[in-house]
C-alpha positions as CSV (number, residue, x, y, z in Angstrom):
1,X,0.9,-52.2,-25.6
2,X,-0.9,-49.2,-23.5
3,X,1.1,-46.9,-22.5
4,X,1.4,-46.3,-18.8
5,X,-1.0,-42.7,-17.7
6,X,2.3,-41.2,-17.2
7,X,3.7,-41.6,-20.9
8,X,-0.2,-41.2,-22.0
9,X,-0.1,-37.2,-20.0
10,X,2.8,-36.3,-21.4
11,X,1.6,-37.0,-24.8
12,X,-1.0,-35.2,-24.4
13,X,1.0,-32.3,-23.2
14,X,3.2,-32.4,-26.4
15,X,0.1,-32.5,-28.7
16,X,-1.0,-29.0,-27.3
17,X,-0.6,-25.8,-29.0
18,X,2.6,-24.0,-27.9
19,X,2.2,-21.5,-24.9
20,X,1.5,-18.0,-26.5
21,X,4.2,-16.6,-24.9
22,X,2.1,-13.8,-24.3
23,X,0.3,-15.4,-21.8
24,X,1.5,-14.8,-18.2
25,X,0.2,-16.3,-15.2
26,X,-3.7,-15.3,-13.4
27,X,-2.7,-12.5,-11.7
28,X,0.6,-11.0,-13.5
29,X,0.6,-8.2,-15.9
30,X,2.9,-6.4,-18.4
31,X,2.9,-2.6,-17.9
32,X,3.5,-1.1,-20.6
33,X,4.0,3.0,-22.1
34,X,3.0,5.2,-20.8
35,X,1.5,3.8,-17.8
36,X,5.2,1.9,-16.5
37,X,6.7,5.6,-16.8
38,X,3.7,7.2,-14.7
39,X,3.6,4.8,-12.1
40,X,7.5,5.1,-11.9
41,X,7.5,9.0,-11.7
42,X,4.3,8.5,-9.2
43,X,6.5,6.0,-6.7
44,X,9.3,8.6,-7.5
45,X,6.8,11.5,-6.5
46,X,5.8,9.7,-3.3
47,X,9.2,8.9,-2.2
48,X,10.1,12.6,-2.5
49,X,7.4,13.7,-0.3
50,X,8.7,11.1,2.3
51,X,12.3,12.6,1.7
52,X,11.3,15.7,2.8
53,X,10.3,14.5,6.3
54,X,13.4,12.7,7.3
55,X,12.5,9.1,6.1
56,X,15.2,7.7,4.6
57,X,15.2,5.2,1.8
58,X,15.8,1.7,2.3
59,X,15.5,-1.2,0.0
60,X,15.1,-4.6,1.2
61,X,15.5,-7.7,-0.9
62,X,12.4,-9.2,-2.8
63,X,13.6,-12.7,-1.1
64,X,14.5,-14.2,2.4
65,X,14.6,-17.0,4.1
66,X,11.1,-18.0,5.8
67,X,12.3,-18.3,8.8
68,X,12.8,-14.7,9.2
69,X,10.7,-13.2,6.5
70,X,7.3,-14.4,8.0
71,X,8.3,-14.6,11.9
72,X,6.9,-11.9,14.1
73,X,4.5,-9.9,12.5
74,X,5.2,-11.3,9.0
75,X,3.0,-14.5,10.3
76,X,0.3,-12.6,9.1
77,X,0.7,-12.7,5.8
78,X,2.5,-16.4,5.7
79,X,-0.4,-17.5,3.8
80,X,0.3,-14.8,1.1
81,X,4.0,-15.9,0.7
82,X,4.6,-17.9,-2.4
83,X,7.8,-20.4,-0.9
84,X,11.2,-22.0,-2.9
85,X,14.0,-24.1,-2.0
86,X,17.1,-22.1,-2.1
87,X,19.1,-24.7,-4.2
88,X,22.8,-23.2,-2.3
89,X,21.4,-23.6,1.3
90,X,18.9,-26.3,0.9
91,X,16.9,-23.6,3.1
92,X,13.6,-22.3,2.5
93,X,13.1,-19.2,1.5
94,X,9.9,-17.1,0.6
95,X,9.2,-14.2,-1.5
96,X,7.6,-11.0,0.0
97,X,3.9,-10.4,0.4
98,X,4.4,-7.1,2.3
99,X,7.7,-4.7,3.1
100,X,6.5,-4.0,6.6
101,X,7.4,-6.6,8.0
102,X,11.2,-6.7,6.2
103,X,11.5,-3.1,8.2
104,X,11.0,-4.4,10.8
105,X,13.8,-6.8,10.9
106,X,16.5,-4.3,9.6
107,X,15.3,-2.0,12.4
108,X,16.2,-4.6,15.1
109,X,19.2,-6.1,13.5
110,X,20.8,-3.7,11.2
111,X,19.5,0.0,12.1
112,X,19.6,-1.7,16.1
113,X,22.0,0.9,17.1
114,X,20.3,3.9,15.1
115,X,18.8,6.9,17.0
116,X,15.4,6.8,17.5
117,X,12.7,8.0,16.5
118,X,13.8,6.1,13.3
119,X,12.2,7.2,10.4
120,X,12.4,5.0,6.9
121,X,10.8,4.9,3.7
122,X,10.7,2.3,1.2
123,X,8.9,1.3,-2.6
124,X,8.9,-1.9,-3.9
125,X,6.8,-4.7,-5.2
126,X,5.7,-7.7,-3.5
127,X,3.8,-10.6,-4.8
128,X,0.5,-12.3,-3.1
129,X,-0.1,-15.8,-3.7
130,X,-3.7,-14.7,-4.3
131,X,-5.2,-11.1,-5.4
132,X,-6.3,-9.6,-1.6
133,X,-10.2,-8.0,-1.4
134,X,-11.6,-7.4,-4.5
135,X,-8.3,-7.5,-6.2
136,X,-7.1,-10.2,-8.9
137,X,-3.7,-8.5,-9.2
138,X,-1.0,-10.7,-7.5
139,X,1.9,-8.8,-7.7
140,X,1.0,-5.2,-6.3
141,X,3.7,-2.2,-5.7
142,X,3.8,-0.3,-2.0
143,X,5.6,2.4,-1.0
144,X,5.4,3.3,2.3
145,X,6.8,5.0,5.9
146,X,8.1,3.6,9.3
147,X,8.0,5.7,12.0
148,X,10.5,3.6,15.3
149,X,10.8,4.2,18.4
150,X,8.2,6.9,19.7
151,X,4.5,5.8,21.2
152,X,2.3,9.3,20.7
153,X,-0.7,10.7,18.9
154,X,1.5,12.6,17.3
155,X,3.7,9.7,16.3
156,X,0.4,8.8,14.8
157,X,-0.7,11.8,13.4
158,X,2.8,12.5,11.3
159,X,2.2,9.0,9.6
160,X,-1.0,10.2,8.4
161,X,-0.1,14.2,7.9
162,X,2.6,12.6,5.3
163,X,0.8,10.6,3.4
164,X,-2.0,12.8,3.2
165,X,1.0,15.3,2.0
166,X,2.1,12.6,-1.0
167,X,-1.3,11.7,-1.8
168,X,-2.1,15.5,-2.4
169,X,0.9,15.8,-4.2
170,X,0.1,13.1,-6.5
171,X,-3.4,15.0,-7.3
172,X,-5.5,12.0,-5.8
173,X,-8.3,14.5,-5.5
174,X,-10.1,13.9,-2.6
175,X,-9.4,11.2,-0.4
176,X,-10.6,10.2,3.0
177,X,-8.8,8.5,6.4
178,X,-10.6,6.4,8.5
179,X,-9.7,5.9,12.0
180,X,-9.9,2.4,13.7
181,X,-8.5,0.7,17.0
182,X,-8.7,-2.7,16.7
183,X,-7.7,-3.6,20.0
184,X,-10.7,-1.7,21.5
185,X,-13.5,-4.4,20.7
186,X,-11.0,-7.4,22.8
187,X,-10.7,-5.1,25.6
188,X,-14.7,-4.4,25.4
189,X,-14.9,-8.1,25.9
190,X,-12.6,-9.2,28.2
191,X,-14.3,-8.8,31.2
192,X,-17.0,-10.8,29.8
193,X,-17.7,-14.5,30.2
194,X,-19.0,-15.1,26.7
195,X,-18.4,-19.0,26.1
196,X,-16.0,-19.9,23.2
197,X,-18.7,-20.2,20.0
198,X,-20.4,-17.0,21.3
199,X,-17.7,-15.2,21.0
200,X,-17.0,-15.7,17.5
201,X,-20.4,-15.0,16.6
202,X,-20.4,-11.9,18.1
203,X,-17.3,-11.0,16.4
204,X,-18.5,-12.3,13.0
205,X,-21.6,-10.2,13.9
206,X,-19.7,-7.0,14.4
207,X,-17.5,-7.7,11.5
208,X,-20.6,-8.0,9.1
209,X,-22.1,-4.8,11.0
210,X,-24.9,-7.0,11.6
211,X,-26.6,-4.8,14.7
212,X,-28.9,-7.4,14.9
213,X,-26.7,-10.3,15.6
214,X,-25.2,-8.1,18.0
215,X,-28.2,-7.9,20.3
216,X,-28.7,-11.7,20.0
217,X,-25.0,-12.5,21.0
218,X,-23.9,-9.8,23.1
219,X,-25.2,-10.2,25.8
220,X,-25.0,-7.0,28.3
221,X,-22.9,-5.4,26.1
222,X,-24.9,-5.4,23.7
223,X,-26.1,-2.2,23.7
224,X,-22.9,-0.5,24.1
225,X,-22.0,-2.2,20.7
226,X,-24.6,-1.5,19.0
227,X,-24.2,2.2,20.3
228,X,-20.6,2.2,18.8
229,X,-21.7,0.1,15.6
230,X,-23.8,3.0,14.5
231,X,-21.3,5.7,15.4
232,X,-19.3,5.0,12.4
233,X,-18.7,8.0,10.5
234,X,-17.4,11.4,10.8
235,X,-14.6,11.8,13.7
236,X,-16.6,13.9,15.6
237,X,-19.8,11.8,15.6
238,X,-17.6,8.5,16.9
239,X,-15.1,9.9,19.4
240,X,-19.0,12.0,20.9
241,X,-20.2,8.1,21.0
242,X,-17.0,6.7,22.7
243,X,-16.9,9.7,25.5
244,X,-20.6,8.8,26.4
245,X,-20.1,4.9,26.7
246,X,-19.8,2.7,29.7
247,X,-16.9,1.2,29.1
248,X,-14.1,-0.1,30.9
249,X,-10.6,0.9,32.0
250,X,-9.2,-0.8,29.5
251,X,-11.0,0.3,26.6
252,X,-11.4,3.7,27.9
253,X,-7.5,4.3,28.0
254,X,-7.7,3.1,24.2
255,X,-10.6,5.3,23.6
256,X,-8.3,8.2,24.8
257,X,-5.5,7.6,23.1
258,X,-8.2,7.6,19.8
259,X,-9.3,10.8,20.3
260,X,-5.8,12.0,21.1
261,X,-4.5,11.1,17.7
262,X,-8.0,12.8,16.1
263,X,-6.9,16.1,17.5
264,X,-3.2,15.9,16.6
265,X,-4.0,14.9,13.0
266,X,-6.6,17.9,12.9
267,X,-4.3,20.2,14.3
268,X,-1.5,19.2,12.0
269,X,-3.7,19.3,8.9
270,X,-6.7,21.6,9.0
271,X,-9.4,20.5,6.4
272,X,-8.1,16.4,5.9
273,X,-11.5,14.4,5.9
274,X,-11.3,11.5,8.6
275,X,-13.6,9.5,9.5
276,X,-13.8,6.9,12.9
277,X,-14.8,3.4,12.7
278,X,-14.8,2.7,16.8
279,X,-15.1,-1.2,16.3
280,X,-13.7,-1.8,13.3
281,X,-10.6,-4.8,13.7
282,X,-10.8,-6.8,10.2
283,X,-7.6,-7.5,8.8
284,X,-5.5,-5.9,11.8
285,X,-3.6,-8.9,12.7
286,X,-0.5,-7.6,14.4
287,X,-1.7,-4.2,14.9
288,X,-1.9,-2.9,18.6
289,X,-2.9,0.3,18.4
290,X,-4.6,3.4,16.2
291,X,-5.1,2.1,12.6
292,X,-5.9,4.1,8.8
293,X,-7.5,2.8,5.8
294,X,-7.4,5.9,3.4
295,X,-10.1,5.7,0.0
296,X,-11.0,7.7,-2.6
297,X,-14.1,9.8,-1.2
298,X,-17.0,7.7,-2.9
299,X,-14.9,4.9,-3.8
300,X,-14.2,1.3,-1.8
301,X,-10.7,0.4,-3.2
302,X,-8.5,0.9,-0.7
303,X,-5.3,3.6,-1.7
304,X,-3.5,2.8,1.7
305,X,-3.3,1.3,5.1
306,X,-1.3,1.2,8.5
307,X,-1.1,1.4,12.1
308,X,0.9,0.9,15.1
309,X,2.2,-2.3,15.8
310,X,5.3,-3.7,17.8
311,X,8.3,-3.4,15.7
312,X,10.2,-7.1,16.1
313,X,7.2,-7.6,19.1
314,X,9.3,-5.2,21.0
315,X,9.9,-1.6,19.9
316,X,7.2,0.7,19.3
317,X,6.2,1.7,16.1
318,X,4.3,2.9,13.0
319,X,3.6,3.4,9.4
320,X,1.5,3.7,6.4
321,X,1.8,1.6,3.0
322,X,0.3,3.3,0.0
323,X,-0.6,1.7,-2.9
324,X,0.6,3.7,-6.2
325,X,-0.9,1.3,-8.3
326,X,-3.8,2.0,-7.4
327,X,-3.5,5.6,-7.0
328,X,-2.4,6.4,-10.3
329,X,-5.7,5.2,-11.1
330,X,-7.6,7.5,-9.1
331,X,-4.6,10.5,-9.3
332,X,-5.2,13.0,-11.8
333,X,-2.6,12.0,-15.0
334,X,0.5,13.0,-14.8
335,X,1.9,14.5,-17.5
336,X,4.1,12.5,-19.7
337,X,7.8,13.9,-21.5
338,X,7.1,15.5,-24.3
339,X,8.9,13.7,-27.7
340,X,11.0,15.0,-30.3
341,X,11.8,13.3,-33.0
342,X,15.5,14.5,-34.1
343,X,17.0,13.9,-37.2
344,X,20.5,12.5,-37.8
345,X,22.0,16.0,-39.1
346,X,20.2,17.8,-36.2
347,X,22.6,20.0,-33.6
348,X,23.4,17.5,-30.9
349,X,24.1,20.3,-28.4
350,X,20.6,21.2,-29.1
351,X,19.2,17.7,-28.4
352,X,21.3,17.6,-25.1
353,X,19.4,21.0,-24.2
354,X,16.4,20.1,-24.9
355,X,16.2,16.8,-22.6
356,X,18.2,19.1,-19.8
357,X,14.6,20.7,-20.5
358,X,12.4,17.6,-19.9
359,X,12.0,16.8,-23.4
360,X,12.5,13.5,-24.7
361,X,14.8,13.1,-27.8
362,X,14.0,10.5,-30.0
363,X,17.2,10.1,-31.9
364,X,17.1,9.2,-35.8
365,X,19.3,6.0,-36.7
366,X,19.6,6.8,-40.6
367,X,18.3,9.6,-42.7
368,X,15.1,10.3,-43.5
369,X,13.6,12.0,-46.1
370,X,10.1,13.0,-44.3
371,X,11.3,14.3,-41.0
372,X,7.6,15.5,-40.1
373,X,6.4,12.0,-41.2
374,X,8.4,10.6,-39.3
375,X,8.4,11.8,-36.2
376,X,4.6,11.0,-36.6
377,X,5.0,7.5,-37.1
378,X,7.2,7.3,-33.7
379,X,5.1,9.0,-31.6
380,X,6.5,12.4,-31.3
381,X,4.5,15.9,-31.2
382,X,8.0,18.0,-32.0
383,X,10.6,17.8,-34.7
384,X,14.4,19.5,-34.3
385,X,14.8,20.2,-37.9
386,X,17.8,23.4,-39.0
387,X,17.9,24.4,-35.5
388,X,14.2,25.1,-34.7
389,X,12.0,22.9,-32.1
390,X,8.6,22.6,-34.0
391,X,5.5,21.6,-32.8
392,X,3.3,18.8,-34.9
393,X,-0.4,19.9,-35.7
């Protein structure tokens, strides 16, 4: 008799080779020593920098229900949300793609009633249900700042003065902020009667930087896009190029409140590298204001990102969302403990000393009779052996 397709597939499933159970899923990787403990003491690092401005910890859950996870300005990032039947409630729920969005739930539900400005921090992973950019990695780490209630430059600028703060204290070596406002290219265009398919060219055309596709879909303002196209750079270059355009109410109030921020960032940290971007808007979706991208000078991976946007599409707001996965890559290596390997007869007191110290003790199950061997074998560049903490050639 043949068997039906159904009974032939399964078969055929059977007759494979077991899984190696090594093998996880495109996307998903193990971490393992010592790069788990560095990126845990970097996160740890980051979070105390944030600490020291005010912005209290908060940890939301890995998993809600979709209806509230991606509403507001977690639509964005629906398409990144992998999505499970929760088998109590027979509701959907979906896992995180991005905290931002969970922050700003708990600010307009649970912290409703907290004084503003609101300021809270948060670390976490999240997982994509494809690698963003030029990334493969699907489930990423963020930690990251929300600034409620206040709408200022200097809102702004304290957003970027702390992460530039936690990036320097991670030793990220020189890193760079560029400045966007994504809203300014709409209000460029708004008084414009460009018809529905021009439009999109145009804004594929500035997207690509494509100066030339400009001129051929922008019609009169053209020139004042191509103007602001090639003022991409240093602050100072951009924010000259905005103050000489024609451009209308609109956009000149958002070109105002640009430069504003420029000057309260500079003011609050002398030296940090920024750069302006005046009509950059890819991958802003629920942004309504100043934005930052921050990279490794002479690199294109991305270390962070953030911006205002509308906090529950009400309440003012901003933040930043660093990457310390990414960092850490870039960051100059942090120092790991230092192992000692300590024998079964060794002082215990001693032991306890040394990891009040910042050693780590590696503790000896049985005795052995090479101490020095092993504490080799294991890892270890000390011994504890009668009393005496000695270093391993």
């Amino acid at each position: 008799m043949t068997p039906k397709p159904g009974n032939a597939m399964t078969a055929s499933m059977m007759d494979d080779a077991p899984l190696n159970p090594a093998l996880l899923p495109a996307g998903f990787s193990d971490l393992l020593p010592p790069e788990a403990e560095a990126e845990a003491d970097g996160i740890e690092a980051i979070m105390a920098v944030f600490g020291a401005h005010g912005y209290e910890r908060i940890r939301p859950p890995l998993m809600e229900f979709e209806a509230s996870l991606l509403n507001g300005s977690g639509a964005a990032v629906s398409e990144q949300a992998f999505r499970l039947m929760d088998p109590d409630t027979r509701r959907m729920m979906a896992v995180r793609p991005d905290i931002t969005p969970q922050i700003a739930r708990i600010a307009s539900t649970r912290l409703a009633e907290a004084p503003r400005p609101l300021r809270v921090s948060y670390a976490g992973p999240c997982i994509l249900v494809s690698g963003a950019g030029r990334e493969s990695a699907r489930q990423i780490s963020q930690a990251g700042i929300e600034l409620i209630g206040p709408d200022s430059p200097e809102a702004d600028a304290e957003i970027v003065a702390v992460a530039a703060e936690a990036l320097e204290r991670l030793g990220a070596g020189r890193v760079s902020f560029d400045l966007t406002m994504p809203p300014l290219v709409p209000a460029l265009l708004a008084d414009h009667p460009f018809d529905p398919a021009t439009r999109r060219a145009l804004m594929h055309a500035l997207d690509r930087k494509d100066a030339a596709a400009v001129a051929e879909h922008g019609g009169t303002m053209a020139p004042v896009l191509i103007e602001l196209l090639h003022a991409a750079g240093p602050a100072a270059r951009a924010l000259d190029a905005l103050r000489d355009a024609d451009l209308p109410p609109a956009a000149r109030t958002l070109s105002d409140r640009l430069t504003a921020t420029v000057a309260a960032v500079e003011a609050r940290v002398p030296g940090i590298r920024l750069t302006v971007d005046p009509v950059e808007f890819r991958g802003w979706h629920y942004h309504t204001g100043v934005c930052v991208t921050i990279y490794a000078v002479g690199g294109r991976e991305e270390l962070g990102r953030g911006g205002r946007y509308l906090s529950n599409d009400s309440e003012p707001a901003c933040g930043v969302t660093l990457r310390p996965d990414i960092l850490l890559r870039v960051a100059a290596p942090r120092p790991g403990r230092e192992r000692v390997f300590v024998p079964v007869d060794a002082d215990r007191a001693q032991a306890a000393t040394l990891r009040a110290d910042g050693y780590a003790t590696v503790g000896a199950l049985a005795p052995v009779s090479d101490p020095v061997a092993e504490a080799r074998r294991l890892g270890c560049g000390f011994v504890l052996q009668e009393g005496t903490l000695t270093a391993l050639d």
